[in-house]
Structures are given as structure tokens and as C-alpha cells.
N, C-alpha and C positions, 0 to 999 in steps of 0.2 A: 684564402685559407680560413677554415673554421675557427671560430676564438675558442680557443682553449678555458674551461671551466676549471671549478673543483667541487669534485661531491655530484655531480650530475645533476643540478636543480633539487639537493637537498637541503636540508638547514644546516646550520654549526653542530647542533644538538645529534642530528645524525648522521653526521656525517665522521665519529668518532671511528678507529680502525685499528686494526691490532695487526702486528707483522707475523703471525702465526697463529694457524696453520697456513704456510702459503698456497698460491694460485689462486681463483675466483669460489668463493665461501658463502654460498647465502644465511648463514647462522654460525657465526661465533661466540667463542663465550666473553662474557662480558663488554657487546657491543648488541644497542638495541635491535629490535627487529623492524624493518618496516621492508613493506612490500615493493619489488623490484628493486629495492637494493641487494647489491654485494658487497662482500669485503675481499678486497682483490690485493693480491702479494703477490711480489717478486722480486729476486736475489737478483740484481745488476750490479755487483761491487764494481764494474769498468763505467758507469753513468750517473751522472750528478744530481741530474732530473728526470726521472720517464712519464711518459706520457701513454695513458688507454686509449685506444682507436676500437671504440666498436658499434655495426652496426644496426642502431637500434629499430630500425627498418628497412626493408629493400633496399640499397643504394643509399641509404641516408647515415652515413658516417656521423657520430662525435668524439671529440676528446674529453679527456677526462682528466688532468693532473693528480701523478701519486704525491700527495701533498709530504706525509709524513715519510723519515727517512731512518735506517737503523742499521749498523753496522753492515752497510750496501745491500739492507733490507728494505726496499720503495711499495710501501703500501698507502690507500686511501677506501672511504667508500665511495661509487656508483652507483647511481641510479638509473630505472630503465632498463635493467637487464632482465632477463629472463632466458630458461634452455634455448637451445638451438640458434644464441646473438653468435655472429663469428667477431674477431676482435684481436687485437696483437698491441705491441710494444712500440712506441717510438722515442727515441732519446729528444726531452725537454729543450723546445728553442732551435733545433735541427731542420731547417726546410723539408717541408717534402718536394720528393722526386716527380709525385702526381696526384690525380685526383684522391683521395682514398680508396682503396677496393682493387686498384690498377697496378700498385706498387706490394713490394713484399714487407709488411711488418714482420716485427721480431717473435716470433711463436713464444706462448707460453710454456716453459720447464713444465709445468706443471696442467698443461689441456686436457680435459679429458675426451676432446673429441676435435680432431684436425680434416676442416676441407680444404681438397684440392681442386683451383679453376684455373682455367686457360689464361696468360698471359700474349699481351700483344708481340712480344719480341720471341714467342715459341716455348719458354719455358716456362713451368706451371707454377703459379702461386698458392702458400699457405698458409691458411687461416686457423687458429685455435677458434675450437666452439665449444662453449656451454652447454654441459647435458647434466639431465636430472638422473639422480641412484636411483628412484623409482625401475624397481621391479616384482612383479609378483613369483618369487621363489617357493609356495607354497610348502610342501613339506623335506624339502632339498637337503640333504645331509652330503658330509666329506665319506667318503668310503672308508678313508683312514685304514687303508691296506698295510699289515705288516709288512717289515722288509721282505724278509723270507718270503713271503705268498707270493712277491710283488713280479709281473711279468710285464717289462716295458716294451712297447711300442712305436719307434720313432717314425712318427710320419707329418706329412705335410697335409695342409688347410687344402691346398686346392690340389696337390695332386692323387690324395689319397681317394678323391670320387670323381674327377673329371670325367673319367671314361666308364664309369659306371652306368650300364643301360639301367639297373633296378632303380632309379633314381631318375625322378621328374629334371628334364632336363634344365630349367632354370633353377634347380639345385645343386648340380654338377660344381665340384670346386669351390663351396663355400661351407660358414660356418652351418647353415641351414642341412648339406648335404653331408658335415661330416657328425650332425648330429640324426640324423635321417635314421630311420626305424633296420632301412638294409644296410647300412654303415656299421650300426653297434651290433647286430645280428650278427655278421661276418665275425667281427671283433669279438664275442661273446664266446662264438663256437668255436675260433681258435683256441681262447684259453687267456687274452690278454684281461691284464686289470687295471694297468695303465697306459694313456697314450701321452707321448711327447713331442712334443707340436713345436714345428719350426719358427721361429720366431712368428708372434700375431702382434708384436710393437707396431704401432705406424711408422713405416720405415718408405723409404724413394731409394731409385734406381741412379748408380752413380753416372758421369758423364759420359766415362767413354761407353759405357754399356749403349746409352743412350743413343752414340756416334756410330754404332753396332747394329741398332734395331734391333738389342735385347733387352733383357731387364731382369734385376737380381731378384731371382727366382727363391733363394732359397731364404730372403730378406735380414741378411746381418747387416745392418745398413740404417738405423733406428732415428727418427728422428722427433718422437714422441714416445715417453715411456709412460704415459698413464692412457694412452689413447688404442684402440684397435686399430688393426689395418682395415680401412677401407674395401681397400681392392677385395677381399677374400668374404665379403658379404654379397647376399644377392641381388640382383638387379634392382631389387623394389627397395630393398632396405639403403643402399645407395643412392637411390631418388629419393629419399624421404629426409635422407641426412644423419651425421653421426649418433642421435640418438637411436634411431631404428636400426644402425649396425652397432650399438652396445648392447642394445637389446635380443638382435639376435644371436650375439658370440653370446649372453647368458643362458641365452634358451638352447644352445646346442651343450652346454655345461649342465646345464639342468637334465638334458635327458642321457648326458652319460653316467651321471650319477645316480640316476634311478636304474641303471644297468649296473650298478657298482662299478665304473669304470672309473681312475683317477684321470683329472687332466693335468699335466706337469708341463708348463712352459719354456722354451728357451727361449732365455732373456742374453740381450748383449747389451749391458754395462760399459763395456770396454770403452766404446769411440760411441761417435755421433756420424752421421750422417752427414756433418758438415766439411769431413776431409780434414786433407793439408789447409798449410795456414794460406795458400792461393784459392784456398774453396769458397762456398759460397757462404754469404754470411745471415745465417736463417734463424737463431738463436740464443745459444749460448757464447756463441763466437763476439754477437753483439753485445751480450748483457755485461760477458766479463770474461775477455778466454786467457786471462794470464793465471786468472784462480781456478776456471772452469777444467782447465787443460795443462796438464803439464810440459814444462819446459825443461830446457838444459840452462845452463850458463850463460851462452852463449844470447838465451830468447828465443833459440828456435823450439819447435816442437820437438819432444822425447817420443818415442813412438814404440811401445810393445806389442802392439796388434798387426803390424804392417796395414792398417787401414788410414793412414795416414796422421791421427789424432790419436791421443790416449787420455781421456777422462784422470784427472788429480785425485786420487783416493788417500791426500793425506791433507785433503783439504775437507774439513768439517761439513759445508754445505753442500759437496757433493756426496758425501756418507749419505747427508740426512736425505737428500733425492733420491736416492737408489731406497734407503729402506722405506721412504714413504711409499715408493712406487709398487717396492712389494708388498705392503698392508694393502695399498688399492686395490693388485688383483686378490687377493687372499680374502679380504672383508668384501669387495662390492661384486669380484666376479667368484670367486667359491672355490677360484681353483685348489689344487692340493697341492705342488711343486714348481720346482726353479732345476732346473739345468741353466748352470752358467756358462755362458762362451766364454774362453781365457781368462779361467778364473784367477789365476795369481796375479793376475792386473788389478783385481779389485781389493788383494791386501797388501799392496805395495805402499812402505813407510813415505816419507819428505827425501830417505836418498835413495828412494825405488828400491829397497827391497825389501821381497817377500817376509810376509810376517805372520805366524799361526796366530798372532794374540792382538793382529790387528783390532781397532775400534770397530769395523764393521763386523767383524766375523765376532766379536765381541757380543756386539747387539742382537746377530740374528740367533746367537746361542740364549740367550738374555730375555727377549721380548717376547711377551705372552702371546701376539697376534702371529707370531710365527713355531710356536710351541707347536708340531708334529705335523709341523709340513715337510715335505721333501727337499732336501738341498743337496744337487749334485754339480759336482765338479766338471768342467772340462779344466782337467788339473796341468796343464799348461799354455806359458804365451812365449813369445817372442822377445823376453827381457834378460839379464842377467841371471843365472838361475830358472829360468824359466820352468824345466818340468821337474813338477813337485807331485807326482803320483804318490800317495803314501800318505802326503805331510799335510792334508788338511786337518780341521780340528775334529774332536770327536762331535757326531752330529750331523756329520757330511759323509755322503757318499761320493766314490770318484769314477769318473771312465775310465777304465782301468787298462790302460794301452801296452802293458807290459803281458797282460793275458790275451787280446790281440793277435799283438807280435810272433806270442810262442805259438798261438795255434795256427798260425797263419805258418809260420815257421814246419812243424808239424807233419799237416798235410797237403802243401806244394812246397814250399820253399826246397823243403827235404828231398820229398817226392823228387822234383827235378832236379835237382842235385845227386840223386842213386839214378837217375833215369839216364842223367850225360855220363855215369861211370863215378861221380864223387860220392861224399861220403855222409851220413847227417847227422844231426845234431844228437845231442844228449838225452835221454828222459826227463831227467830231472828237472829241464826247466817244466816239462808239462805236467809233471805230479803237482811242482806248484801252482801251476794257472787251474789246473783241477780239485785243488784245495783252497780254491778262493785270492789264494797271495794272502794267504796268512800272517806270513813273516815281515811283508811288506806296511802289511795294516796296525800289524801290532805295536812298530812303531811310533804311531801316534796314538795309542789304547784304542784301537782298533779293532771290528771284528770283523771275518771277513765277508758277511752282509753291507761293509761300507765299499765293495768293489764291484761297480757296476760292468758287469761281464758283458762284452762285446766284439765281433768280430770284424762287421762293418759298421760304419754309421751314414750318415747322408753323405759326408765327408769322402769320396774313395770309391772304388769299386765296389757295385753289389757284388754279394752271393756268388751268385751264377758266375759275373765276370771276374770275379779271381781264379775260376775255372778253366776258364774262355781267353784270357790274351796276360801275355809277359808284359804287355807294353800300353800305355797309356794310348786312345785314341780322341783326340782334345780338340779337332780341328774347327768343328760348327762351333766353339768358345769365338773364336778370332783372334787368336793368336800365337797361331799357327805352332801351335802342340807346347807351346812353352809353358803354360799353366799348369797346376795339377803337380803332385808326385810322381818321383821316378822309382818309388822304392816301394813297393806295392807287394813284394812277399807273392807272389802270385804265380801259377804255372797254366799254363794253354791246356797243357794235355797232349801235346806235339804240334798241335794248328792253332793259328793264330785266330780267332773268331769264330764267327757261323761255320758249321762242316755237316755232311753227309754221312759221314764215316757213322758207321753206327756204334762201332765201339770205341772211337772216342767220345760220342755223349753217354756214353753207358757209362763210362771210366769217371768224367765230370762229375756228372748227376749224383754217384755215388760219392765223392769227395763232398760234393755240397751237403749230403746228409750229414757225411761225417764233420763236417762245420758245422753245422746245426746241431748235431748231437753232443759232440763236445761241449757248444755255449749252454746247452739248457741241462747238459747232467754235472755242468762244473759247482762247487761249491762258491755261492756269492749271487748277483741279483742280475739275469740274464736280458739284455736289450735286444730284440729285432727288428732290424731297419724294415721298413714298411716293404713290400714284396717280395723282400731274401726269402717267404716261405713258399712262395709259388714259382720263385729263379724269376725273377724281376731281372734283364739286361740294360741295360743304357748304353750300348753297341760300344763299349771301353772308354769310355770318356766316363773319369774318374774326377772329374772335378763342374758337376752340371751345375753349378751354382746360377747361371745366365740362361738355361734350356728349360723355359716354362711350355713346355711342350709333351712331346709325346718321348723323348729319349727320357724326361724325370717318371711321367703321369705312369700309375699302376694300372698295368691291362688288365681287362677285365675277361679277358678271351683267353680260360685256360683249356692250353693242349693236355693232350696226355700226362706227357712230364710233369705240367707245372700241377694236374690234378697230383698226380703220386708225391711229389714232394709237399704239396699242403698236404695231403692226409697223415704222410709222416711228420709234419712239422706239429699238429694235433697229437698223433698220439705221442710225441714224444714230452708236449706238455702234457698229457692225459698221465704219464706216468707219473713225471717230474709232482703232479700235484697230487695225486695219490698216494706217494711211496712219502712226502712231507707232511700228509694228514695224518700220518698213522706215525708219528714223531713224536716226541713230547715237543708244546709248544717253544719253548727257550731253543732245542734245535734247529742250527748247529753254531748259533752264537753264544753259548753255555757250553764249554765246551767237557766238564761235568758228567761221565758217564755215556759222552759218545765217542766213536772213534771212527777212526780213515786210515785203515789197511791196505797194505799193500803189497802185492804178489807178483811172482814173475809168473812167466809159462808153467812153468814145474808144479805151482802151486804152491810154493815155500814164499817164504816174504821174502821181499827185494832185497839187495846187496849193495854195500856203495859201489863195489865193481858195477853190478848191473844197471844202477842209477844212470854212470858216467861211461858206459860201451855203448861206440856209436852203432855196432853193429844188432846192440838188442833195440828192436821196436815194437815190441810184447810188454802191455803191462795190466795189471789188475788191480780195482782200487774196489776195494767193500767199504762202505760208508751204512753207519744205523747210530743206533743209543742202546743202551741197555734197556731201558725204558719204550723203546718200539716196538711198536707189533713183526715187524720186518725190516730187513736188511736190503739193503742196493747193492748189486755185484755191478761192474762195468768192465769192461774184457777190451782193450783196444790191439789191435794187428794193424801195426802203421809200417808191416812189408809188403815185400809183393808177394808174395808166395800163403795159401791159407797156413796156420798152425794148431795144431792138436793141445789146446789148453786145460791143464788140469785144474778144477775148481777147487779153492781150498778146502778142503779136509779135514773135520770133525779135530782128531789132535794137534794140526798146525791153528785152527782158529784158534782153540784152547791156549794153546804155548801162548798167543796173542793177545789174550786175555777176554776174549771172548765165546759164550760158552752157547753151544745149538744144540738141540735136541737128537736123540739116536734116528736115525732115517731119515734127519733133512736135505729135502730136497731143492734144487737150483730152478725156478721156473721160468724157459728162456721166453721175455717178455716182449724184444725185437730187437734185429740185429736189421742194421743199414745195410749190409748186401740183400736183403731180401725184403724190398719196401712192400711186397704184397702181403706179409706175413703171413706164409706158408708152415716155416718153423714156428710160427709164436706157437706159446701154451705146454714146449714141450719139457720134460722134466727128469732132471739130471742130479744123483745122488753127490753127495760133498763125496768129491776125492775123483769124482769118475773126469775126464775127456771128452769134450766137447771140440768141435773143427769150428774155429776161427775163420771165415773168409778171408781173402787177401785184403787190405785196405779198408776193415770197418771195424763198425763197433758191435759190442753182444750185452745187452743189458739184459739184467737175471733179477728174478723175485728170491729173497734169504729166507 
């Protein structure tokens, strides 16, 4: 066994060390400088002594003793280091299991760059490595996208170009390819300003996935939070080692930012990748998992993620990991947001519960380096209390699953429910999901810019398939349909899957507009899961968390169909960002001189009768400011039958309180029964009747 040093062949003099900022530091303050040292910290409150294992050449391991100790803070300096040393943890006086390099040290909390090599017994070892911030950002700005403007994107690192022929093929499925010239181009011309990126944590594939011959595709599974994932770099940047894949996740940052595009990542906080307390023990598990993780009573693990583990968020050093982690990507990668996986895991007290005035949400209200970044919710977990939709603090925006719900409700839920003979729902809950969830926001002084509008997410059926199947199809998971939700709001259309029938894909196809058109003419901040705009399938398997394949990856081979519904999915942001330009900017979180009207068929404003009769499916919402150039009409016929809608009328807007000019005109701007827009452009006097198709929407210039 190697003898064990201190200081790596430095003096006393410099071998001085300060226990913050942790992880490995080439320059701290007030500890001298000398070349090829670091200053190396780390939080082990479960370890008496640790010990640095890093290799300062090919094969040639040293140790290193963290000599100094601070409230289960183990710091010392190292010599000999430099980028790209890999290196890990060992508890002081502990045997090892093997040579060095063969066996799994304790990874660094704090890595900014993790390799993965073969182990002899099959399964793979991980090394924390050393990389330098060095980058050339050149003239690189945050877009710093208002809410309002803001049009999200959620897609994946490698499935959003895998199948893309415009794309050099060892580009395909990396950060190289989703920063690529026909990536952002695509992205440009829909209308997006932000993308939201499945987790790019260094994260591994859990075991039984493993036992499967799969692997967790959509990667909530984390087991580095300062480090990129490997796997989603390209081939050379993975030969060359973790600094050439932090290198290129900046450079695919870099060029969406010259596109004005934000990058907002999801981050999972929640758990580790080390599982149940029977997992493996790669980290945090070793350094200290009685602080690291919380427990019950009992000593067993408490668990609100169902991931087996739930990260202590009433324990001080894990606050301060999570916020350092998001200043790393914020200062060293440039991103502009956080989507949190089950965010009310991250402000649970000492007796688990949820807390708006937690110490972390505290901070990230607080601290300058996070001053006008995006901070959105996945506003519930699996704990007591768990969905807290509404209740974050002001600052945060939330996935807003209550808007979801009612549109999904809407147009299938309903739908099939008058198809079998039953009966459907109310209006009123979709005047609210179409006025942002006002009521719900305001709550917590709220506006409803803080509701991130959503129909699907990665999580569930796409688009298309809430069209396509009543029923989950889950079986290529491996386990044998039981994964996945069974509550999916969804209707076929009468067939279960693929069909011939030509007018049930007419029937579909137009339902998906009208999902689409609801989520981007609703008031609040509209999310499109990556392909919902070209009917992206995943053949009903609603839960592809494990299919890094061709049921996730977006085709690049658009039919017919999937062309008519992207060009409606354009123009319907082509309005959406039009009829907001001509706004005053504070609209429509000032709420100051604007309004959201509301009319039946008749053209008179709604009624609480007509609110709460299941039988009306006719509704009319005018939204402007007084201060606008123009007005949004929206006409929804969520029967089967078309209806003859009369446009409000000069004296009923008045009575309303708003005032138009004598001979204005309604200019019909497009209606989802008529994706070729045939009708656009035509124009209709206040008071006159317009025919409503069956089952769509009619949006009008004021």
C-alpha cells in the first residue's frame, strides 16, 4: 500500500488550507499560491479521517491526508494536481479493497467533471476529475427573455437530433448537435425562446434498468451535480475527457444565446443516484448519509421521491450544495434557468414539511448570482402535502397541472364522455385555465405569468397520443404495463392506436390543434414538449423514461399531417407573439387597464348559469388593454355540432367597459378546423355571426 503523506510534497508553509469554498480550489483566499497545488474540501460529517486518492499520472495513484478538520468539514492542500487528475475519497486507516484505479473511491459532492471505466466484476467505476473554467465566451449575453415573451421548449440532449439527417452524423444526439446551426434554425422558426433540457447532471442508469438492457433515458438519476453528463457529448469530446465535454455543453450554450435562445435546465435535487439504503455506496452514502439523507425514527430512510433516497433539505450543508451548484451552472455555464424535479422536497423543514419561507428558497430569492434567472417548479412530490401548485414564493414560476388537467378534461375527457351518451364538464374550470389560474396564483402574490402552461410534458403521452389510445401501452419498459399512469384524461377517437379510418385521423388531428391552441392562446407561460408540434407518437407508452431509442427520438420524416400541424403550431405562435407586441409591456401581469371578457354564443357576456351548464360548450373570451393597439377574440365550440356565434357588439363591449370604434371590424385570423387557412383574413362587423366549426377554435383580430 502507498504511505499515505500530507500536503503532497509541500512544505508546512504551504501546505495551509481553508475549509471553504469546498471541492478542489486552485486559488483561495487567503491561502498562498503555489503552482500545482490545490485546496481540496469536503463535507464527510459520517468520517474521522479522509484520505485523497488521486492519480497524478497514468496508473500512478497517491494519497494525500485531509489533515485539517471542521465541523465534518475535512480539508488540506495537494500538490501535483492539475486539470483532467481523476481522484476520489477514502476513509483514513480503512484498507483497500485493491490496487487503486480498480476499486470505487468516494466521488466528489462537488466534481466538476466525472469518469466512467470498466470494472473487472462488470460494473463501472467513477472517478471525479479536475477541469479548468477556462473558456472563451467571447461576446455571450443571457437573452434574459421576459415572462410574458417567454415560449418554452422541453426537449432532450440526444433525442431532439438523433434522427436528424441535417446534421453531421457524429453530431447526432449531442450537445454539439443540439447546438448545431439546423437545430437552432428549426427552433428559431417555430417561435421558441427557451429550451428546457432533460436533466445534463452526470447521472447512471439504475440496476434493474441495467438487468433489462435499458437505461434511464430521460436521466433523473444524478449522481454529480456540478459535472455534465458524459454520455450526451460527442465521440471525440468523450475521448479527450471531461474537460472537452464541459467545453462543448458551453459551446452549444454559447450558440443558442447568439440565437436569443434561453437554456433552462432540469435539475433533480431530490435524491441521488445512490438509491435505497441497500444501494450502492458511491458518495454521499459514504461521506455521511445520516446528515446527507433523510431518515425517520426508526433510521430508516424517509422517502418523497419514490426514488428510494431523499436528499435532507433541513440540513445546512445540503442547502449550501444545491445553491452552489446552481451558481456553477449560472456563472461558469451561462445558463438562464432551473426547472426543479419535485420541488417541495427541496423546502421541507426537520419534520418534513413543506415551507414557503424555507432557508433555501430564502436564498435563491436573496442572492445576486441568481437575481433573474428562471426558477420553475415541478410543484409537487410524494410527501405529506405534497402538491403545492399555487404555493411557491413569489419569484417562481410553477407547472401548472391544474391547467393540464381541465384541458385535457375539455377536449377528450368530455369529448368521450358525450361520445358514450354521458355528460361533460363545466366551463368554468377552462375560463380559468384560459385566464392563467389567476385565482390560484394570487394566493401567493402571484401573477399569472407565474403558471407555466402545459398540456404534456416528457412525463405522459405526447400530443398526438392523448388522441390515439384510452390506455397506456408500456410493455418494451419491462414490466409488463404496470409503470406509467393509468389516469391520462385521454380519448382514441373510437380506435385504439394507428387506424386507416380517414376520419378518425381527421377527428384526432383537429383535437390536437385544438390542444395546442388552447396552451399558446391561454393566459400564462406556454411549454411545448419537443415534437407535440409535428404529432410526435411514442406508440402509447406513456411513461418512456428507459426507451433511448426511436419510441423517445423526434422523427425527422414529416408526413403530411405532421407538416400541417407544425405550420399551425407556427402560426399560432406567429399570433400569440404579435397580438403581445402590440400590448403595453406590464401586459397582462398589470392588471391596470386590461381586461378578459367573456361571452356566450349570443354575444352577451356569460352567466353563472352558463358558467356551470354542462350542456353549454360555446365560450368567448376577448382579452387587450386599453392601452393596445388591438384586441384577441377567441371563439371556442367544444360541441359536436358547428354554432352560429355572434361577435360582441359595439354596445355590449361598452356596457363592459370597453370602448371600439364605430365599424369595427373582427378579422378572422385562424380557426383549427381549417389548418390551410382558407378562411383567414376574413372580416366580420361587431354584432354580425360567424359559424363556429364543430370541435375548434376561431381566433379574431379586435
Amino acid at each position: 500500500m502507498a504511505h499515505v503523506v500530507t500536503g503532497g510534497r509541500l512544505t508546512p508553509s504551504e501546505r495551509i488550507s481553508r475549509a471553504f469554498p469546498l471541492g478542489v480550489q486552485t486559488s483561495v483566499a487567503g491561502v498562498p499560491d503555489v503552482p500545482g497545488a490545490v485546496n481540496v474540501s469536503v463535507y464527510a460529517p459520517g468520517l474521522e479521517a479522509v484520505e485523497i486518492w488521486f492519480e497524478e499520472r497514468p496508473g500512478q495513484w497517491h494519497p494525500v491526508l485531509l489533515e485539517r478538520r471542521s465541523a465534518g468539514v475535512h480539508h488540506g492542500r495537494v500538490g501535483g494536481f492539475r486539470p483532467g487528475v481523476r481522484y476520489g475519497f477514502w476513509t483514513h486507516g480503512e484498507p483497500l479493497p485493491g490496487a487503486p484505479g480498480t476499486f470505487q473511491l468516494l466521488l466528489d459532492p462537488y466534481a466538476r467533471g466525472i469518469d466512467t471505466v470498466p470494472s473487472g466484476d462488470g460494473d463501472p467505476l467513477y472517478f471525479s476529475v479536475a477541469t479548468s473554467p477556462d473558456f472563451d465566451w467571447g461576446a455571450d449575453e443571457q437573452p434574459h427573455t421576459p415572462w410574458r415573451n417567454s415560449i418554452i421548449y422541453e426537449a432532450h440532449v440526444r433525442g431532439q437530433s438523433m434522427l436528424n439527417p441535417a446534421l453531421p452524423e457524429e453530431l447526432r444526439g449531442t450537445y454539439a448537435g443540439m447546438g448545431h446551426p439546423a437545430t437552432i434554425g428549426y427552433l428559431r422558426d417555430l417561435g421558441i425562446t427557451a429550451v428546457e433540457l432533460l436533466p445534463v447532471h452526470f447521472h447512471i442508469d439504475e440496476p434493474h434498468l441495467q438487468n433489462l438492457g435499458l437505461s434511464n433515458y430521460w436521466g433523473y438519476n444524478t449522481l454529480g451535480f456540478f459535472a455534465p453528463h458524459t454520455g450526451y457529448a460527442t465521440a471525440a469530446a468523450r475521448a479527450a475527457g471531461p474537460q472537452a465535454v464541459q467545453d462543448e455543453f458551453k459551446a452549444m450554450v454559447k450558440a443558442l444565446h447568439a440565437a436569443g435562445i434561453e437554456v433552462i435546465l432540469d435539475v433533480v435535487y431530490n435524491h441521488t443516484a445512490e438509491g435505497g439504503q441497500d444501494g450502492p455506496v458511491l458518495c454521499w452514502r459514504g461521506l455521511g448519509e445520516k446528515v446527507y439523507y433523510r431518515h425517520n425514527a426508526e433510521g430508516l430512510y424517509l422517502d418523497t421521491t419514490g426514488c428510494g433516497n431523499t436528499l435532507d433539505f433541513s440540513e445546512p450543508r445540503v442547502i449550501q450544495m444545491v445553491l452552489d451548484s446552481l451558481r456553477h451552472w449560472v456563472r461558469e455555464y451561462h445558463v438562464d434557468g432551473f426547472r426543479f424535479d419535485l420541488a417541495p422536497t427541496l423546502a421541507r423543514d426537520a419534520e418534513n414539511r413543506y415551507d414557503r419561507r424555507h432557508p433555501l428558497l430564502v436564498a435563491l430569492a436573496t442572492d445576486p448570482a441568481m437575481h433573474g434567472i428562471k426558477l420553475i417548479a415541478e410543484p409537487w412530490d410524494l410527501g405529506p402535502d405534497g402538491w403545492q401548485t399555487g404555493n411557491f414564493p413569489p419569484g417562481w414560476a410553477d407547472w401548472n397541472d391544474h391547467f393540464r388537467d381541465t384541458v385535457r378534461d375539455f377536449w377528450l375527457a368530455d369529448q368521450a364522455a358525450q361520445a358514450a351518451g354521458g355528460t361533460a364538464g363545466s366551463l368554468a374550470r377552462l375560463g380559468g385555465a384560459l385566464a392563467g389560474s389567476a385565482e390560484l396564483f394570487a394566493r401567493s402574490d402571484r401573477s399569472p405569468l407565474s403558471s407555466v402552461n402545459l398540456v404534456t410534458a416528457h412525463d405522459g403521452f405526447t400530443m398526438a397520443d392523448l388522441t390515439a389510445y384510452n390506455h397506456k401501452h408500456n410493455d418494451a419498459n419491462g414490466e409488463d404495463n404496470r409503470d406509467g399512469s393509468d389516469h391520462n384524461r385521454s380519448w382514441n377517437h373510437g380506435v385504439e392506436g394507428p387506424t386507416d379510418d380517414a376520419g378518425v385521423q381527421a377527428h384526432r388531428a383537429q383535437t390536437a390543434r385544438n390542444l395546442m391552441g388552447t396552451l399558446l392562446f391561454s393566459v400564462g407561460v406556454p411549454m411545448i414538449t419537443a415534437g407535440d408540434e409535428v404529432g410526435r407518437s411514442q406508440r402509447g407508452n406513456n411513461n418512456s423514461y428507459c426507451q433511448d431509442n426511436r419510441i423517445s427520438w423526434l422523427s425527422w420524416d414529416f408526413d403530411d399531417e405532421a407538416q400541417r400541424m407544425l405550420e399551425t403550431t407556427k402560426r399560432l405562435l406567429r399570433i400569440r407573439r404579435e397580438f403581445l407586441a402590440r400590448q403595453p409591456y406590464a401586459f397582462p401581469s398589470d392588471s391596470r387597464g386590461a381586461f378578459l371578457l367573456w361571452f356566450s354564443a349570443s354575444g352577451e357576456p356569460m352567466t353563472e348559469a352558463g358558467w356551470h351548464d354542462p350542456e353549454n360548450r360555446v365560450l368567448a373570451l376577448l382579452l387587450g388593454s386599453e392601452q393596445g393597439e388591438h384586441a384577441g377574440l377567441v371563439v371556442i365550440n367544444g360541441q359536436a355540432e358547428p354554432v352560429d356565434v355572434v361577435l360582441p357588439g359595439r354596445d355590449t363591449l361598452h356596457a363592459s367597459g370597453v370602448e371600439i370604434e364605430e365599424g369595427q371590424l373582427y378579422e378572422l385570423l385562424l380557426t383549427t378546423a381549417d389548418p390551410d387557412g382558407r378562411r383567414a383574413g376574413a372580416r366580420l362587423a361587431a354584432g354580425e355571426k360567424d359559424r363556429v366549426a364543430a370541435n375548434s377554435i376561431s381566433v379574431y383580430r379586435a
